[in-house]
C-alpha positions in Angstrom: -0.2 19.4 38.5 -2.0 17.9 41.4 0.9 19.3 44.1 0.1 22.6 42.6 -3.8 22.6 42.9 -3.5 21.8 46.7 -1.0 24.5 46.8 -2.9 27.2 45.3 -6.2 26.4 47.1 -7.6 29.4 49.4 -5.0 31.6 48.2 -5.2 35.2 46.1 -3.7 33.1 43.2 -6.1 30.3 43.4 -9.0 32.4 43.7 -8.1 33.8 40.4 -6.8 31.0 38.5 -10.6 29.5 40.2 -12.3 32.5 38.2 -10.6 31.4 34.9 -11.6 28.1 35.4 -15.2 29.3 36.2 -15.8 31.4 33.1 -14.0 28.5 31.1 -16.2 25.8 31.8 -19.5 28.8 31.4 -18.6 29.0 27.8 -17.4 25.3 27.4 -21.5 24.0 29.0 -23.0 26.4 26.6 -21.1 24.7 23.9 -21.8 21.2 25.7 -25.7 22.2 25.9 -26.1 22.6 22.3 -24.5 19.7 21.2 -26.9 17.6 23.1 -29.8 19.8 22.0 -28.7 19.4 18.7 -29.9 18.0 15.8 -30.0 14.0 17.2 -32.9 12.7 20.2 -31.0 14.4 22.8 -31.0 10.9 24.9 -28.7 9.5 21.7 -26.4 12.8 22.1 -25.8 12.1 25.8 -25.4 8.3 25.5 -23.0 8.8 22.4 -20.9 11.7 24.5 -21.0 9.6 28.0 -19.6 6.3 25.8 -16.6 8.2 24.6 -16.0 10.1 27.5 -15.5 6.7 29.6 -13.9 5.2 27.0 -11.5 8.1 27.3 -11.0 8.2 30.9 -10.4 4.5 31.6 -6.9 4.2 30.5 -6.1 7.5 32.8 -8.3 5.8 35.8 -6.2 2.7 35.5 -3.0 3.7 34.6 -1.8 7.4 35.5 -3.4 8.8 38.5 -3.6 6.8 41.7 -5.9 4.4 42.7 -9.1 5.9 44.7 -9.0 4.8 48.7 -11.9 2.8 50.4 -13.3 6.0 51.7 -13.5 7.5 47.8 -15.6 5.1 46.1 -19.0 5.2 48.4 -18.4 8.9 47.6 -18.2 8.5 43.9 -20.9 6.0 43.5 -23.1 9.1 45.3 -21.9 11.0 42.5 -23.3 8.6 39.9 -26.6 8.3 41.2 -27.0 11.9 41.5 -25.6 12.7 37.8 -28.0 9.7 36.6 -31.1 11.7 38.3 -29.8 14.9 36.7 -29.2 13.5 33.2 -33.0 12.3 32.9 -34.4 15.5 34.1 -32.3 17.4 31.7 -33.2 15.0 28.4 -36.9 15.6 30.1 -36.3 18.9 29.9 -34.7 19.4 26.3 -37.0 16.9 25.1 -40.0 18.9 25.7 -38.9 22.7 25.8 -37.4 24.7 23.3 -33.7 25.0 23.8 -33.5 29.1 24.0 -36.2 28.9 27.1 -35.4 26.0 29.0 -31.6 26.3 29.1 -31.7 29.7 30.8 -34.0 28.4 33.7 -32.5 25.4 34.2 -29.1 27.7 34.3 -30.9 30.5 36.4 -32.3 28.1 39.2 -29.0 26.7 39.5 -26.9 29.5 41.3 -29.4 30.5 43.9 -29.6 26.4 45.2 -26.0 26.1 44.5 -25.1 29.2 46.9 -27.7 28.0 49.7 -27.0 24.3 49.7 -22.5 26.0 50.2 -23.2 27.7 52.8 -24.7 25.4 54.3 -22.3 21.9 53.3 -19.3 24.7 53.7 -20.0 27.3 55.7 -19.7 29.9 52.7 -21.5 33.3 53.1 -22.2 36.1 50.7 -21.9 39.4 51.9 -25.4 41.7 50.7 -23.3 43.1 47.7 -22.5 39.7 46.5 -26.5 38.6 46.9 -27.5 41.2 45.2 -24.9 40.3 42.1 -26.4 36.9 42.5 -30.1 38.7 42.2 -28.7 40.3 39.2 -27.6 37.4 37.0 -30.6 35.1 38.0 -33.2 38.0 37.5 -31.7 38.5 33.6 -31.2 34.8 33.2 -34.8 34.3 34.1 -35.5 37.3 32.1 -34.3 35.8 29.4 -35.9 32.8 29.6 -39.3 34.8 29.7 -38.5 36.9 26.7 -37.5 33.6 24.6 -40.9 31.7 25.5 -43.2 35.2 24.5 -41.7 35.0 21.6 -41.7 31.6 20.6 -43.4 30.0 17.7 -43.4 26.7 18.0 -43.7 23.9 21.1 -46.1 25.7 23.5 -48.5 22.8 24.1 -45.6 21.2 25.8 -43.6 24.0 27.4 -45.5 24.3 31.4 -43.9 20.6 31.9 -40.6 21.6 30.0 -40.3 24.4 32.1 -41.1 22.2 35.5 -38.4 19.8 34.6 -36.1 22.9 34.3 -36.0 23.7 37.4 -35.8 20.4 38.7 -32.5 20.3 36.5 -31.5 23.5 38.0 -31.7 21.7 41.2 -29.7 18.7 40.4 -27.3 21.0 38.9 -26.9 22.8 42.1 -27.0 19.3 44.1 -24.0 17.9 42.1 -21.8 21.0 42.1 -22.2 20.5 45.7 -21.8 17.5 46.2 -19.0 17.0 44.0 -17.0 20.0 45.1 -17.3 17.9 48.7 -16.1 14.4 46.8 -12.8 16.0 45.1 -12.3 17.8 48.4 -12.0 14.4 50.3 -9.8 13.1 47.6 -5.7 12.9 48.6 -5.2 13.5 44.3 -8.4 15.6 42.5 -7.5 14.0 39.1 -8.5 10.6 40.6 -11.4 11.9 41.5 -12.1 13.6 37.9 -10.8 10.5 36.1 -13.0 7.5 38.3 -15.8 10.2 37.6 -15.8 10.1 33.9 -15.8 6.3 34.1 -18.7 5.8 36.6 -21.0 8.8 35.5 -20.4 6.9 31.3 -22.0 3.7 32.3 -25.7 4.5 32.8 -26.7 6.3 30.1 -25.6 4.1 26.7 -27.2 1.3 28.9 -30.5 2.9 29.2 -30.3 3.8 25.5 -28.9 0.6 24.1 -32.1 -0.2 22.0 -32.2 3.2 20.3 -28.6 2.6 19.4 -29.4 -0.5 18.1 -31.7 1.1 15.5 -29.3 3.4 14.4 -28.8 3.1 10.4 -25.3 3.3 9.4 -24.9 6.4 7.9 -26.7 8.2 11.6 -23.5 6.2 13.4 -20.6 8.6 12.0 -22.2 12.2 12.5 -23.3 10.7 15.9 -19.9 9.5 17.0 -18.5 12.6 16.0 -20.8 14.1 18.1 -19.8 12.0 21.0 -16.4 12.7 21.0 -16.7 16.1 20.7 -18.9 16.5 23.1 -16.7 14.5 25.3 -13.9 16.3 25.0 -15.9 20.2 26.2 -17.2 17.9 29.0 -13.3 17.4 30.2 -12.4 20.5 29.9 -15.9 22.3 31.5 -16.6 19.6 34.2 -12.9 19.4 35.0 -12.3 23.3 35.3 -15.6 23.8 37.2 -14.3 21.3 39.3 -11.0 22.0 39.8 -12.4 26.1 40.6 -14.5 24.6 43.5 -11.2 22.4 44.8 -9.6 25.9 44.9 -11.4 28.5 45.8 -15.3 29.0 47.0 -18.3 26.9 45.5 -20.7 29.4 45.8 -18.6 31.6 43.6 -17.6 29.5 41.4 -21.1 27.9 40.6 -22.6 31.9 40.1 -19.4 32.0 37.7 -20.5 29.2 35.7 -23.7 30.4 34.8 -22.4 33.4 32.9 -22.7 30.1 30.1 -26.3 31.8 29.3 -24.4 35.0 28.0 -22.5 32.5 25.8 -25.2 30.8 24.5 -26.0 33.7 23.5 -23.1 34.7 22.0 -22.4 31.6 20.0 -25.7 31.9 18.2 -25.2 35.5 17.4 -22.0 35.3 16.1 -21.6 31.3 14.7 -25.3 30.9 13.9 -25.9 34.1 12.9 -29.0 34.4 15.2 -30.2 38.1 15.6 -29.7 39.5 19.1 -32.4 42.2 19.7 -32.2 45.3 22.5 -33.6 43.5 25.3 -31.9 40.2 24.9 -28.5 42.0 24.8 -29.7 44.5 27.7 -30.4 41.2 30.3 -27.0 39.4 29.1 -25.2 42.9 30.6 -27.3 42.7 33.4 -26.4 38.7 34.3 -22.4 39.7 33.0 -23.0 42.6 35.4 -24.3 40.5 38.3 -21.3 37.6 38.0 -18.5 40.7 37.6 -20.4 42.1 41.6 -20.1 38.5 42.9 -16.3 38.3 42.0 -15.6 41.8 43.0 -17.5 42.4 46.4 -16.3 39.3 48.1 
């Protein structure tokens, strides 16, 4: 599997099996989103998905791919500390902000850093077809966004600093897709990069949150855990494709890609949740599916 992921990279077939992956891990974040917006203190939902996520990876770490070299771990390390940054501003975020407005700002912020900060780190340019795809999706995602908070009912006292801490996500979100895309690129294997990842990035967060996991009663434990590994599993699968897409093919591409998970959102609570989708809501989702299908087209 590895052998072939170096072989495809930069090629007509990796580009495309790099869009799959993309619009994979889009719907597999909107999934992971709401299960750590759900109905448990989002802090609890991370620290319960991080635990079995490492718990998951270590046996792979230690036993199946190879061991990272010297030059690897400074790199992942970086990757923790930047994750740890992005995993309080998001709680901050979803703590504070009503789920249907902050997640489409913190997704429509993150494109436009993400396909600055790879041109910049790799020397990726957009032609003015492709920016203007990328103008596209973040002017319905914000759209979105803006529609959701006018008609919200609930949670306005506290929705300027939700919406600060949003973008600041959208930052970090950018920062680490960057970053990251550079640390599997450096690694000789990109599943030892994925699997030392999940092991690192599930340390900081049941730490932090050990005393409100100490409080748990015993009947919160089992809809919790089940949470957890859940929510582990979509991270695998979205973080890894995402990943694996930016190992491939171009970052800036991928990352615009990703955020199609807005449209999903969407989508889910339409058609699971039963959540009515009015004219204008539907109307921006065509416009951000519009501006991800001109960024993969006009390259």
């Amino acid at each position: 599997m590895s052998e072939w992921v170096i072989q495809i990279a930069g090629t007509p077939e990796g580009a495309r099996v790099a869009s799959a992956l993309a619009v994979m891990a889009a719907f597999l974040h909107a999934l992971f989103g709401a299960l750590q917006k759900g109905r448990h203190d989002p802090w609890l939902s991370r620290a319960a998905i991080d635990l079995s996520y490492g718990v998951m990876a270590l046996p792979v770490a230690l036993f199946v791919v190879p061991w990272p070299s010297a030059a690897l771990w400074p790199v992942l390390l970086g990757a923790m500390v930047i994750h740890i940054v992005y995993k309080i501003a998001q709680a901050m975020t979803y703590t504070r902000g009503a789920y249907t407005v902050v997640y489409p700002v913190v997704r429509g912020s993150a494109p436009l850093f993400a396909v600055i900060a790879a041109g910049v780190v790799f020397h990726e340019h957009f032609n003015l077809i492709q920016w203007g795809g990328v103008l596209l999706l973040t002017g319905g995602i914000f759209g979105l966004a803006a529609w959701n908070r006018a008609h919200l009912k609930v949670g306005r006292e506290t929705l300027g600093p939700a919406l600060a801490w949003a973008v600041v996500t959208g930052g970090f979100v950018a920062l680490y897709t960057t970053y990251d895309a550079w640390g599997i690129r450096l690694a000789a294997d990109p599943f030892t990069f994925l699997a030392w990842f999940f092991v690192l990035d599930s340390l900081f967060m049941p730490i932090w949150n050990l005393r409100r996991l100490a409080r748990l009663r015993g009947a919160e434990i089992a809809p919790l855990a089940t949470r957890g590994i859940l929510g582990a599993l979509v991270a695998f699968a979205s973080f890894g494709a995402i990943m694996l897409a930016t190992r491939i093919d171009d970052v800036g591409r991928a990352a615009v890609l990703r955020e199609t998970s807005t449209v999903f959102a969407a989508l889910v609570g339409w058609l699971i949740l039963g959540e009515k989708v009015g004219l204008v809501p539907a109307a921006l989702m065509a416009l951000i599916a519009a501006g991800a299908v001109v960024v993969e087209f006009a390259a």
